[in-house]
Backbone as JSON, one array per atom type, in Angstrom:
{
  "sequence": "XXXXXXXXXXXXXXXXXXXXXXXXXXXXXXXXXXXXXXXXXXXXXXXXXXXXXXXXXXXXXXXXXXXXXXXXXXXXXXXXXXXXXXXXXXXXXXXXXXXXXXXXXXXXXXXXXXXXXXXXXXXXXXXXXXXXXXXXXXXXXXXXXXXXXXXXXXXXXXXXXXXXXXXXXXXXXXXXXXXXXXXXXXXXXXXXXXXXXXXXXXXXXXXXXXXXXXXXXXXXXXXXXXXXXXXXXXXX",
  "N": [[94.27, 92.67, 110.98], [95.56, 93.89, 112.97], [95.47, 96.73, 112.29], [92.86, 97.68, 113.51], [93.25, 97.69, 116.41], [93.69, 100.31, 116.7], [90.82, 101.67, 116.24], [88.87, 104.04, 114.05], [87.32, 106.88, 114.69], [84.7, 108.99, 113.91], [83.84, 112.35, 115.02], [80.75, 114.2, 115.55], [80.92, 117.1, 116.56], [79.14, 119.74, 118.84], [78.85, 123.66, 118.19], [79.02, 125.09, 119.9], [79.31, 123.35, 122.74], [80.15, 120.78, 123.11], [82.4, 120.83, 121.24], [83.65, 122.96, 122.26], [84.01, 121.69, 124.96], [86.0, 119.73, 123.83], [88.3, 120.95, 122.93], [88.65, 122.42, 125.26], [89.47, 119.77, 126.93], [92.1, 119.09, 125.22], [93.55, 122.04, 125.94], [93.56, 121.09, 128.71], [95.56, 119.33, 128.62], [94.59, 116.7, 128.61], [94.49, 113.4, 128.42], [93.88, 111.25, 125.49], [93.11, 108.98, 123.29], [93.76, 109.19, 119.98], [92.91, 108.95, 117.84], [90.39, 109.91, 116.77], [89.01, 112.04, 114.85], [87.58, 115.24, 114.61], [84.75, 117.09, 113.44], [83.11, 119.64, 113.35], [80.08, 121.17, 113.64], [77.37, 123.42, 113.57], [74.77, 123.43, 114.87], [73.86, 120.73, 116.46], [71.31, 119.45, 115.15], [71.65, 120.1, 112.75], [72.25, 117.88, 111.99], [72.21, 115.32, 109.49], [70.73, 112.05, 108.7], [72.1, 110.74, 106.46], [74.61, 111.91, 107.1], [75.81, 110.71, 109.22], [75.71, 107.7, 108.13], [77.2, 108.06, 105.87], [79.78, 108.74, 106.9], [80.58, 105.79, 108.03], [80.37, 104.29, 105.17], [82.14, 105.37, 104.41], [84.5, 104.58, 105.71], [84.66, 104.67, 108.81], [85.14, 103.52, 111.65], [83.88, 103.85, 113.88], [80.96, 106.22, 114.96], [81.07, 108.99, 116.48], [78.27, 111.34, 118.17], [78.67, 114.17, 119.65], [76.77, 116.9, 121.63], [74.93, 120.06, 122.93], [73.45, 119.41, 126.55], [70.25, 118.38, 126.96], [67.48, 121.0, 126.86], [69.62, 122.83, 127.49], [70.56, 124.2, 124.54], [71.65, 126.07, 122.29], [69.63, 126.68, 120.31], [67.35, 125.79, 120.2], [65.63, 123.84, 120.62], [67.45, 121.44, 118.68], [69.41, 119.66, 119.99], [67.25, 117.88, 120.74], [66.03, 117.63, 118.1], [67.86, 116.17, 116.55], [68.2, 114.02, 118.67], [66.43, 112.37, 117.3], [67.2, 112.03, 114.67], [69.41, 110.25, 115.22], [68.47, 107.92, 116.64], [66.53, 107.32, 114.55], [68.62, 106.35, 112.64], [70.29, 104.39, 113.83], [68.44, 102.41, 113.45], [68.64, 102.16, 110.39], [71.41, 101.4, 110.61], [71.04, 98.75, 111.39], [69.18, 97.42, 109.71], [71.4, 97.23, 107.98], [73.16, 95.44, 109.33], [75.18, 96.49, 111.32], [76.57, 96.88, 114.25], [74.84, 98.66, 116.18], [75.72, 99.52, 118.19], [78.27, 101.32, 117.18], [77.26, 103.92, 117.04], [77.23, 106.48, 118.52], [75.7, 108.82, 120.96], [76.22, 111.48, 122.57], [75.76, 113.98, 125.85], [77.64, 116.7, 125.94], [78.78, 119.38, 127.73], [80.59, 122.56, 127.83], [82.13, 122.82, 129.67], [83.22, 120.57, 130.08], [85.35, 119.22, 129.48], [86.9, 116.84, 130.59], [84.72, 115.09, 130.85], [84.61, 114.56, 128.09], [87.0, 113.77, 127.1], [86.83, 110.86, 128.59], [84.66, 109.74, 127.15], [86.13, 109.2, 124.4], [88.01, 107.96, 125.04], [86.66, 105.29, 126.58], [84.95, 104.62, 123.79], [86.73, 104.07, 122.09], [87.72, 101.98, 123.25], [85.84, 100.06, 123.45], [84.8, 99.44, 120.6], [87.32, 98.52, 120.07], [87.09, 96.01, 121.33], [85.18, 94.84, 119.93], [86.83, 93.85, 117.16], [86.63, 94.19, 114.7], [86.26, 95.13, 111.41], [83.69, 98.61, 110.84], [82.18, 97.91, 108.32], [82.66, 95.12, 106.56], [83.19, 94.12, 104.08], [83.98, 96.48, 102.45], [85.98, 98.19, 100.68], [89.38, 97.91, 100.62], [92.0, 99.41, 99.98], [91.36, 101.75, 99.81], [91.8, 104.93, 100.49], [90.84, 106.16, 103.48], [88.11, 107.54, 104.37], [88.24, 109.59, 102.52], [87.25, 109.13, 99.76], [87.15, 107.45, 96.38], [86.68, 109.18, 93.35], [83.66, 107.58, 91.64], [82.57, 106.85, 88.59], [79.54, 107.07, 86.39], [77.84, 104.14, 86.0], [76.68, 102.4, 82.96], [73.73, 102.48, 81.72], [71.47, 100.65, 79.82], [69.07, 101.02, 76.48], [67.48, 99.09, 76.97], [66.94, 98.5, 79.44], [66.1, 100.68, 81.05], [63.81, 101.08, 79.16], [62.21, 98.56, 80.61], [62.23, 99.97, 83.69], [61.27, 102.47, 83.42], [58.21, 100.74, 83.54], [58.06, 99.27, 85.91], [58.01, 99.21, 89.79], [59.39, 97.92, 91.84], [61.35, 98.37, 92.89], [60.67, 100.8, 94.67], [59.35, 99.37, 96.28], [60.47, 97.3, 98.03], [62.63, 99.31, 99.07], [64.18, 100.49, 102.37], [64.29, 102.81, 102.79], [62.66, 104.27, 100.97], [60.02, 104.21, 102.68], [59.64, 105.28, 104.65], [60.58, 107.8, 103.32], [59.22, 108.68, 101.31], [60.11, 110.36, 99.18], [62.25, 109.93, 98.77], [63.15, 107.89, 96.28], [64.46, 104.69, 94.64], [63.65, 103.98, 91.95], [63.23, 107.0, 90.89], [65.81, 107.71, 90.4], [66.84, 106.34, 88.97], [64.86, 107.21, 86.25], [65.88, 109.58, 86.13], [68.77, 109.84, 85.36], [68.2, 108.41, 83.22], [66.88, 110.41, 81.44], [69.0, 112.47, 81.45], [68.55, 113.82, 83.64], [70.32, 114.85, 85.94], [71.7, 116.6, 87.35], [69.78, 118.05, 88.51], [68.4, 115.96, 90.46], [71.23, 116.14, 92.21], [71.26, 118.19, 93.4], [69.12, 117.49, 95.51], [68.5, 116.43, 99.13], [68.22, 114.06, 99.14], [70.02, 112.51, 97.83], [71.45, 111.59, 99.72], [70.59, 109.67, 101.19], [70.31, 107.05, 100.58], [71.16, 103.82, 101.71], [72.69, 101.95, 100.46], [72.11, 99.14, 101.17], [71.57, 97.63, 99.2], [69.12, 95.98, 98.44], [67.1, 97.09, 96.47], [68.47, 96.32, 94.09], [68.15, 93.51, 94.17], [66.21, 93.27, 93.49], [65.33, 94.02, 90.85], [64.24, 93.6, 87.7], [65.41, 94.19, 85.58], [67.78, 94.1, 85.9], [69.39, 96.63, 86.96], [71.94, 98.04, 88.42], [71.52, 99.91, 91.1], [72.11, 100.51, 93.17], [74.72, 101.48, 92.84], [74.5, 103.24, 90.9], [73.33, 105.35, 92.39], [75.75, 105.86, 94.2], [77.37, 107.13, 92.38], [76.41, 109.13, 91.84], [76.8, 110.45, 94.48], [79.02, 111.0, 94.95], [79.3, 112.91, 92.66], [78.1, 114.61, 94.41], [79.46, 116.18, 95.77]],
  "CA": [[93.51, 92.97, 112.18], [96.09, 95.41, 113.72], [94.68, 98.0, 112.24], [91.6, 97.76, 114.05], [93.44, 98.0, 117.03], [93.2, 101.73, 116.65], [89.76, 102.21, 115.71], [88.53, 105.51, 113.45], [86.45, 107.18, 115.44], [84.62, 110.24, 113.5], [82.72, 112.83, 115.87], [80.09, 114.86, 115.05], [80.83, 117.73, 117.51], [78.39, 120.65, 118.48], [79.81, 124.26, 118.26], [78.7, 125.75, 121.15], [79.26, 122.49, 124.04], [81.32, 119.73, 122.68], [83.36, 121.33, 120.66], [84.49, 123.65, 123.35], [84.68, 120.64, 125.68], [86.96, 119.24, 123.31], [89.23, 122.1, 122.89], [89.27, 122.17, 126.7], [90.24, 118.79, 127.15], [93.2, 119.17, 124.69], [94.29, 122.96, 126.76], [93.84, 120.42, 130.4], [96.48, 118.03, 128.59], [93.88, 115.19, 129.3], [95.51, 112.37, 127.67], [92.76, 110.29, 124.96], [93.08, 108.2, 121.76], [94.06, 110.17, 119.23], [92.55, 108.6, 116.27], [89.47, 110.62, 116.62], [88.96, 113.42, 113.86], [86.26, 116.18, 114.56], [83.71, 117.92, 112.15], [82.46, 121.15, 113.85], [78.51, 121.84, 113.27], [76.88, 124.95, 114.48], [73.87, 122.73, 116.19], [73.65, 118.89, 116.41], [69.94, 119.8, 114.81], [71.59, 120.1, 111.36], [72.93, 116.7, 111.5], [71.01, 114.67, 108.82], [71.01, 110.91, 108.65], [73.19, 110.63, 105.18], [76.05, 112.58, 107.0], [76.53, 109.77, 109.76], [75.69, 106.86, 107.34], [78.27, 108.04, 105.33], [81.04, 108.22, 107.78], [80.15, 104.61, 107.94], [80.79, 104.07, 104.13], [83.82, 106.32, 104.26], [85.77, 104.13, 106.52], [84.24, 104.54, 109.9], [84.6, 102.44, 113.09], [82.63, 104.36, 115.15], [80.98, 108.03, 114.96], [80.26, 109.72, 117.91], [77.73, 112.82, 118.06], [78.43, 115.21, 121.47], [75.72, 118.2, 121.82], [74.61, 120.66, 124.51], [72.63, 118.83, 127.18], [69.11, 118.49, 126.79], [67.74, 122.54, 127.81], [70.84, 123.81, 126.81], [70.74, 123.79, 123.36], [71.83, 127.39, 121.98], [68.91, 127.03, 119.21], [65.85, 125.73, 121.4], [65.43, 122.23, 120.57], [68.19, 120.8, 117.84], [69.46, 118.61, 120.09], [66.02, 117.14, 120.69], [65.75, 117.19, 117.16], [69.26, 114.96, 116.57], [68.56, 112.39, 119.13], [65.34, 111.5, 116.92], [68.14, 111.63, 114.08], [70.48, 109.2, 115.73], [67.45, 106.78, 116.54], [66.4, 106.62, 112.85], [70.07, 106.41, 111.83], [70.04, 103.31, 114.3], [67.3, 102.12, 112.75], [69.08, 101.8, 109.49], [72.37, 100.21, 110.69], [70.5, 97.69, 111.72], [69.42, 96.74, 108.81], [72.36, 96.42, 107.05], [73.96, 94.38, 109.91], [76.24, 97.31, 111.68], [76.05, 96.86, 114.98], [73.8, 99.87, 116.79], [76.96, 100.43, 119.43], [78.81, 101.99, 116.85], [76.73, 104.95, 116.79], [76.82, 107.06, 120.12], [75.15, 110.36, 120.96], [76.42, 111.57, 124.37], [75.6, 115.45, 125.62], [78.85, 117.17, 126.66], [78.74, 120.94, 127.79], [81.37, 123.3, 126.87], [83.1, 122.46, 130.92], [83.1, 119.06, 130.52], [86.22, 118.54, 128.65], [87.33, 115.18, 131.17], [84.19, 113.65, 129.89], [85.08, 114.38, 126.44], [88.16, 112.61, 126.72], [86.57, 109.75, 128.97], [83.85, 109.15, 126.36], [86.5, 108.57, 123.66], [88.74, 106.57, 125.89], [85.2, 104.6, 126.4], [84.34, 104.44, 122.7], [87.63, 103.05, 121.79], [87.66, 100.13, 124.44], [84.38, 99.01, 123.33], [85.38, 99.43, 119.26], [88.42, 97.47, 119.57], [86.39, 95.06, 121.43], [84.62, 94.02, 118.16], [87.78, 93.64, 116.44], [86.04, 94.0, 112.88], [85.61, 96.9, 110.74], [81.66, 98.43, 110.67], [81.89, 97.05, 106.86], [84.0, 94.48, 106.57], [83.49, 94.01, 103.01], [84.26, 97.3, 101.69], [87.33, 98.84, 99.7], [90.36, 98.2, 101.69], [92.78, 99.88, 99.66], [90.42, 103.27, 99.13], [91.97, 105.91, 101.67], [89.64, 106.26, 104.34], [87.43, 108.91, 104.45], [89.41, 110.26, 101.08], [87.12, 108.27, 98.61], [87.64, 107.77, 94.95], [85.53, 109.17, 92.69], [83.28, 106.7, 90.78], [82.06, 106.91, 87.28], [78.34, 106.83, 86.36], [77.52, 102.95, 85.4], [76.27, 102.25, 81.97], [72.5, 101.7, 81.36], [71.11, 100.47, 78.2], [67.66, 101.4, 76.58], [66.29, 98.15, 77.28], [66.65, 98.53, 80.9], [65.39, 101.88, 80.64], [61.93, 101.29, 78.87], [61.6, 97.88, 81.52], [62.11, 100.58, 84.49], [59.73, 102.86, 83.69], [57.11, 100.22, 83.79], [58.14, 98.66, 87.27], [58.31, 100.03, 90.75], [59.92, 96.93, 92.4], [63.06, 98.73, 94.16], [60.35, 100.85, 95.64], [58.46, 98.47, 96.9], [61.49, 97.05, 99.0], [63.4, 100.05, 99.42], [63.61, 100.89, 103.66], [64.28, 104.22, 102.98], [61.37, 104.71, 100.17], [59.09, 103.71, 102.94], [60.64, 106.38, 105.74], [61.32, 108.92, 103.41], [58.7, 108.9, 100.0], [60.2, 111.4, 98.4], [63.36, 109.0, 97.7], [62.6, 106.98, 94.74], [65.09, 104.37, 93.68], [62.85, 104.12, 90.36], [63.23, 107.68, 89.92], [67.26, 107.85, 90.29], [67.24, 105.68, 87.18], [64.66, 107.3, 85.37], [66.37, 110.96, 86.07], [69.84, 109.47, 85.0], [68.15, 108.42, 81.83], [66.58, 111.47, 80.99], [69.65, 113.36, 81.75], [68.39, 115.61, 84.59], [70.94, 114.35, 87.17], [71.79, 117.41, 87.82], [68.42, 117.93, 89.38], [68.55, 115.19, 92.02], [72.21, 116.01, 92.76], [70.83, 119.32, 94.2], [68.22, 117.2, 96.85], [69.36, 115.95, 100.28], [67.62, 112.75, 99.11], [70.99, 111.81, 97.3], [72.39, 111.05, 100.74], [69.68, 108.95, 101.84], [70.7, 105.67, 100.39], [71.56, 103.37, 103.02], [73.34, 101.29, 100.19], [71.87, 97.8, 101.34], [71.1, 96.53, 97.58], [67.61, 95.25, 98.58], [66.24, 97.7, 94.96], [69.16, 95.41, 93.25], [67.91, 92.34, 94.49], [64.47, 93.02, 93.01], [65.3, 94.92, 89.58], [64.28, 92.36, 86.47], [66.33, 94.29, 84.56], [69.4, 93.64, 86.47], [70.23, 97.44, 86.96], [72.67, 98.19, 89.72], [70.77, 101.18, 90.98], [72.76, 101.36, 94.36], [75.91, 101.79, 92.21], [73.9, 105.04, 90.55], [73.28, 106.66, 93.45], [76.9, 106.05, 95.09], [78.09, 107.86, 91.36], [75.78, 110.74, 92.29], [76.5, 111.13, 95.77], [80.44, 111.7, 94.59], [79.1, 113.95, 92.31], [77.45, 115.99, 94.72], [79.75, 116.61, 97.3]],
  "C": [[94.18, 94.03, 113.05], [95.7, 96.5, 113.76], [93.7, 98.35, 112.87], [91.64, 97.86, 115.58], [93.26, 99.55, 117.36], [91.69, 101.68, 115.72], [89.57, 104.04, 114.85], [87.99, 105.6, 113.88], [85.97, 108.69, 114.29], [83.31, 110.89, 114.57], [82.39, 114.06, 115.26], [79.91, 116.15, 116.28], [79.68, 119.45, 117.72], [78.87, 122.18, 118.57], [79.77, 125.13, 119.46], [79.39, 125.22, 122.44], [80.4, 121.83, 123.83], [82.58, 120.22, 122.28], [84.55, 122.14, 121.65], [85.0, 122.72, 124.55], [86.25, 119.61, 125.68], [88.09, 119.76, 123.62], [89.84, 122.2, 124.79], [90.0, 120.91, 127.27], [92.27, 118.91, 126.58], [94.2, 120.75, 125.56], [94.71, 122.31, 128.08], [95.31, 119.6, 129.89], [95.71, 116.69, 128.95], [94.67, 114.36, 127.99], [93.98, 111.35, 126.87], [92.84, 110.23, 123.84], [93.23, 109.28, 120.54], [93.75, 109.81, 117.62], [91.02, 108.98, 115.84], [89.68, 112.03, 115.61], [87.31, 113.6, 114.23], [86.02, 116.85, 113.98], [82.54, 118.66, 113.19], [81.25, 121.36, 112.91], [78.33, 122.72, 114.08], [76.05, 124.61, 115.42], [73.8, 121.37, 116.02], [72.28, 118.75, 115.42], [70.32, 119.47, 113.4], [72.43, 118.76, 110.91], [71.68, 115.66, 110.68], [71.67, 112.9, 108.99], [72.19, 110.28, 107.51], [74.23, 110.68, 106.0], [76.47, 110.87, 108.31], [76.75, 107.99, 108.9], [77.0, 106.85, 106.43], [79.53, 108.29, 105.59], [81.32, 106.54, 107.9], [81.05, 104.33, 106.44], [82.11, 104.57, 103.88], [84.8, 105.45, 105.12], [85.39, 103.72, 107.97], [84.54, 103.81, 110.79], [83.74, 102.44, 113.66], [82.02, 105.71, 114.4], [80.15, 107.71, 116.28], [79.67, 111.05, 117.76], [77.33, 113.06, 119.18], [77.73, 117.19, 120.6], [75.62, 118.57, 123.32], [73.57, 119.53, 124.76], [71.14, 119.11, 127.12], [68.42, 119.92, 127.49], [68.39, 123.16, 127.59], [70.84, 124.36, 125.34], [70.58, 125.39, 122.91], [70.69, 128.11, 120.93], [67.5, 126.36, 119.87], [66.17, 124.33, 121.46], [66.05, 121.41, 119.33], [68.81, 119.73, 118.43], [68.43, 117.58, 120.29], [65.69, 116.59, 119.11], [66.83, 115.75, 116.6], [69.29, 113.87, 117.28], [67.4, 111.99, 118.5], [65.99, 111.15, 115.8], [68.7, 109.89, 114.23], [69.34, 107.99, 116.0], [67.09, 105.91, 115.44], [67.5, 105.77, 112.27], [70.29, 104.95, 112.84], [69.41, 102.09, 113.54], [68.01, 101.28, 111.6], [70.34, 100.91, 109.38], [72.35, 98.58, 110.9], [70.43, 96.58, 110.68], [70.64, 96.18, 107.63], [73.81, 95.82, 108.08], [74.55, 95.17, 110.47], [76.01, 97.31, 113.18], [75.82, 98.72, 116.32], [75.25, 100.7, 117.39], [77.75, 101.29, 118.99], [78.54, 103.05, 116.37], [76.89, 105.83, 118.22], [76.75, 108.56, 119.85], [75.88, 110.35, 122.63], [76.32, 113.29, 124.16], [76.64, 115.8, 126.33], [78.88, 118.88, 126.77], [80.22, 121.26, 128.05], [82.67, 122.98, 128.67], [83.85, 121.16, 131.08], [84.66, 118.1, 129.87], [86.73, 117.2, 129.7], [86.18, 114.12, 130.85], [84.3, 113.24, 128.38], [85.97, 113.73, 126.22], [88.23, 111.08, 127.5], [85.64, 109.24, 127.97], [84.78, 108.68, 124.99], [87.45, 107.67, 124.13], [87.71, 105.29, 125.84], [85.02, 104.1, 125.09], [85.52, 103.64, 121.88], [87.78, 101.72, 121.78], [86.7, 99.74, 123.88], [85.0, 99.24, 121.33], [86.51, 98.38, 119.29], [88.02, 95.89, 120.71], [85.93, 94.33, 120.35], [85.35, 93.62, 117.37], [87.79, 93.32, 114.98], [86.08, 95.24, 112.85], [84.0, 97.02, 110.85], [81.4, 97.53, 109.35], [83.01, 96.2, 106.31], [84.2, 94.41, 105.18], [83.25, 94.85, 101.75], [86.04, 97.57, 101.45], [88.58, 99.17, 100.53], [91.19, 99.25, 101.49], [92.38, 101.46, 98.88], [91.05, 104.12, 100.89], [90.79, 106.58, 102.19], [89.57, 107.77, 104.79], [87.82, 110.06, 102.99], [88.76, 109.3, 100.0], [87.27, 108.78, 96.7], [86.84, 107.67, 93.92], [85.11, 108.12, 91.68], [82.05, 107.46, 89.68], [81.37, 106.43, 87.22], [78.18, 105.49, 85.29], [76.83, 103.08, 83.74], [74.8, 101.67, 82.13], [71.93, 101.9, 79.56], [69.65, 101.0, 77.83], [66.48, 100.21, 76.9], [65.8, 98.37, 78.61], [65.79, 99.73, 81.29], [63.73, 102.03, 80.45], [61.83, 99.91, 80.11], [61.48, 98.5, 82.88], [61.18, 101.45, 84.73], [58.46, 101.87, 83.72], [57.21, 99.26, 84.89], [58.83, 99.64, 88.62], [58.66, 99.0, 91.84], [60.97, 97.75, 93.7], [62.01, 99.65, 95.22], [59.67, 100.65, 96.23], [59.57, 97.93, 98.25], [62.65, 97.78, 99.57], [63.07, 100.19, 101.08], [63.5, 102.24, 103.85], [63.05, 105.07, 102.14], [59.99, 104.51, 101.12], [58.64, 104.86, 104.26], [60.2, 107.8, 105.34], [60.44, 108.58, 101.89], [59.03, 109.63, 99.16], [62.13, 110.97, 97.74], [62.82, 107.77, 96.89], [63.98, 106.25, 94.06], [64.64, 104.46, 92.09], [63.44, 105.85, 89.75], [64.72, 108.31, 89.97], [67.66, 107.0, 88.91], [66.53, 106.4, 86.12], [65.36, 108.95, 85.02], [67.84, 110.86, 85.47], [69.3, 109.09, 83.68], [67.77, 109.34, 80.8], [67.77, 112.65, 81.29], [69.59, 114.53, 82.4], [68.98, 114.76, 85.98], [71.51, 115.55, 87.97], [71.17, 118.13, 89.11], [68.5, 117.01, 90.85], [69.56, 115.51, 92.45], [71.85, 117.23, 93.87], [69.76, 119.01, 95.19], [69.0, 116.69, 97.73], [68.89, 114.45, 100.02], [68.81, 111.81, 98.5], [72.07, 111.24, 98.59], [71.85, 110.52, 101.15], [69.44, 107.61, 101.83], [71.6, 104.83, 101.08], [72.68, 102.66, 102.07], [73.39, 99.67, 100.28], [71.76, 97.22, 99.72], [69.74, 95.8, 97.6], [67.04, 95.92, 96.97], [66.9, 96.53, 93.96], [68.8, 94.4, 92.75], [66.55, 91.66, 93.07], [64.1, 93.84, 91.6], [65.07, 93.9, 88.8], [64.77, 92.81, 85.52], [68.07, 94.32, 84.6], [70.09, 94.94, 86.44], [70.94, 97.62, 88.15], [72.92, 99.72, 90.29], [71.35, 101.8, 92.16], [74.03, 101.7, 94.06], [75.64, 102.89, 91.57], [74.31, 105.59, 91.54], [74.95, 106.73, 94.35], [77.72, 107.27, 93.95], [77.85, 109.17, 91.64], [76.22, 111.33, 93.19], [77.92, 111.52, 95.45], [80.64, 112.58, 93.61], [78.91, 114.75, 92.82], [78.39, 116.71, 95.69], [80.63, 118.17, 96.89]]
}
């Protein structure tokens, strides 16, 4: 549990506002938690749901995503577009039990560096409040944020011909319901036909929340959210 005394914090900073807020904080000498690592985007706009989900899977405590203030926004409306992001991306923690708080959007302009280093002072205190990891029952001994590549599962041809003739996973998928154009069904049947290549090149390979609900409901017992985690460490 010590460990969790320092929380990971990963922030999704914007390059225009935050970022420079940041940077200013650290020239003021403001004094704030230092177990924050930042990942510089050009607009908050191009933040997709995968990329914070999978801070999450990577280790995560928290992520925080600071943008220009609503109006500001160097590209018209990206942060408008990102807080409908971060909503969805809500949305999904939900379901797999994470609790919401450990998501935060806050807008920080490029002056603001004392709120930049009060919002992770803030985001700390409330993180080591919870005194759990976001996933408690992932891979302790996998260096966080540094994962280790996994090797594409074995499927047989039985499972194979019973997949093409059932569409079970996306029937209960939350993200097949969101987002139609992800298909657990067709991450197995593209892995059996050997065009994985193909999906590795869509953004849809980051779109798997990872709950196991397709698992649950496969009658051929494939372990289809263990595909797509093989893929997504393919693609990166």
């Amino acid at each position: 549990m010590e460990e969790y005394l320092k929380p990971r914090i990963l922030a999704f900073v914007c390059h225009w506002c935050a970022y420079a807020g940041a940077d200013l904080a650290g020239v003021s000498r403001l004094q704030y938690p230092s177990h924050v690592r930042l990942i510089r985007v050009v607009c908050t706009g191009r933040i997709h749901s995968g990329f914070l989900l999978e801070a999450f899977l990577q280790g995560a405590d928290g992520v925080l995503v600071a943008g220009c203030h609503i109006g500001d926004c160097h590209y018209l409306e990206g942060n408008v577009k990102c807080q409908k992001v971060v909503e969805d991306t809500r949305e999904y923690l939900r379901l797999l039990g994470i609790e919401e708080g450990r998501l935060r959007l806050k807008w920080i302009s490029a002056s603001e560096g004392a709120q930049f280093a009060a919002e992770v002072r803030d985001f700390t205190e409330y993180l080591t409040g919870l005194k759990s990891p976001a996933l408690p029952e992932g891979p302790q001994d996998m260096p966080r944020f540094f994962p280790v590549p996994e090797a594409k599962p074995p499927l047989t041809t039985e499972q194979t011909a019973a997949c093409l003739e059932c569409s079970n996973c996306d029937a209960v998928c939350p993200v097949h319901r969101e987002v139609p154009s992800f298909s657990p069904k067709a991450i197995i049947n593209q892995a059996a036909l050997g065009l994985t290549d193909l999906f590795l090149k869509k953004n849809e390979v980051w779109a798997c929340l990872g709950c196991g609900a397709c698992n649950s409901r496969c009658p051929a017992g494939i372990d289809i959210a263990r595909f797509n985690r093989s893929f997504r460490r393919r693609a990166r």
